[in-house]
C-alpha positions, 0 to 999 in steps of 0.5 A, a space after each residue: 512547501 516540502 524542501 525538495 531535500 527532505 522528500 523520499 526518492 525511494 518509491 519502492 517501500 513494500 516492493 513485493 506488494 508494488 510489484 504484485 499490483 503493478 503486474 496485476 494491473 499490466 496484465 490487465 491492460 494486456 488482456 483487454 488490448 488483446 481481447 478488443 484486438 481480437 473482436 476486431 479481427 473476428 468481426 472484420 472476417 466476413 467483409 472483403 476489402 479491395 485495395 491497390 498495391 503496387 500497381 495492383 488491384 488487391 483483395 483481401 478479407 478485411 481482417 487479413 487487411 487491418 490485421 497489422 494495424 490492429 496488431 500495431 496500433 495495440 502495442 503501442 497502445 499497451 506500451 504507452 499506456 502502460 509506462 503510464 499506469 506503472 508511474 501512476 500506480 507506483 505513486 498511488 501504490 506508495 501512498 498506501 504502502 508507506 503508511 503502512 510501512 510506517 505503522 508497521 514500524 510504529 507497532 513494533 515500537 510499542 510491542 517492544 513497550 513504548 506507549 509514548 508513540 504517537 503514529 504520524 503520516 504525511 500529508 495526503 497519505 491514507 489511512 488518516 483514520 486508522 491513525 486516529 484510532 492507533 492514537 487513541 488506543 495508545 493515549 488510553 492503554 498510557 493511561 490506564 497503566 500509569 493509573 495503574 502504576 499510581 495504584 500499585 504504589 499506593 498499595 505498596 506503601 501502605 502499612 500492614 502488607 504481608 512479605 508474600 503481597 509486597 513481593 507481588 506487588 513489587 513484581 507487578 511494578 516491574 512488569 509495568 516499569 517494562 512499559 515507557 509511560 
C-alpha cells in the first residue's frame, strides 16, 4: 500500500486543461437541468391545478403551480451533482494530465540528449501503452548511437585516414558524445 506521505496533494497539474474540462462539463450539466426544466414547464401549461391556500380555494395553471419547485429542486440538483462531478473529473482528469506531465518532462530530457530515460508512470495512470512504445523508442535510438560510436571508433584508429577524415570523424564523435548512452 502507497505511504500516505509519498502521494501527491497537488490535483492540479495542467490546470488550464483541468479547468477547461470541468467547466465543460458543468456547463453541460447546467443546460441540460435547464433544458428538462423547461419541458416541464412547457408541457404543464395547458393543464390547471386546483389547490387550497390559506384557507382559499386556488387555481392556477399547473405550470405556474410546479414552477418553484421545478426551479427548486434543479438547483439543488445541479449544485449537488456538480460538487460531485468536479471531485470526480478532477480525479479522472488527474490520471490523464499527470501522465502527461510527467512525459513532457521525460521528452524535454531526452531532447536535451539523455537516452538513458526510461519513462515511468503510477500505477493506474493512462497512457500504459504509449509509455511502452516511449521506451522502446528510446532503448533503440541508445542503441543504434552506441553502435554508432563503436563504429566511428573503429574507423578513427584505423591507419591510413587523411587529416580531412580524421577531422570529420573526430566531429561526429563529439556530435555523439553530445548524447548520454
Amino acid at each position: 500500500m502507497e505511504d500516505w506521505r509519498n502521494r501527491r496533494r497537488n490535483y492540479y497539474i495542467k490546470k488550464q486543461f483541468q479547468r477547461n474540462f470541468i467547466l465543460k462539463f458543468c456547463g453541460l450539466l447546467v443546460a441540460g437541468s435547464a433544458i428538462s426544466s423547461l419541458l416541464i414547464y412547457t408541457m404543464s401549461r395547458a393543464t390547471v391545478t386546483t389547490t387550497f391556500e390559506n384557507s382559499r380555494l386556488t387555481m392556477k395553471s399547473t405550470a405556474d403551480f410546479i414552477l418553484p419547485a421545478i426551479a427548486l429542486s434543479s438547483g439543488i440538483s445541479v449544485l449537488l451533482i456538480g460538487l460531485t462531478s468536479i471531485v470526480i473529473i478532477l480525479f479522472a482528469s488527474h490520471k490523464i494530465a499527470g501522465p502527461l506531465y510527467r512525459l513532457e518532462k521525460d521528452v524535454q530530457e531526452i531532447t536535451a540528449g539523455n537516452l538513458k530515460i526510461v519513462f515511468r508512470l503510477r500505477e493506474g495512470d493512462e497512457l500504459k501503452a504509449l509509455v511502452g512504445s516511449m521506451n522502446d523508442m528510446t532503448n533503440t535510438l541508445h542503441d543504434r548511437i552506441a553502435e554508432a560510436k563503436n563504429y566511428l571508433e573503429e574507423v578513427q584508429t584505423s591507419s591510413g585516414l587523411q587529416p580531412e577524415v580524421r577531422q570529420k570523424a573526430k566531429l561526429a564523435r563529439e556530435a555523439l558524445e553530445k548524447f548520454k548512452t
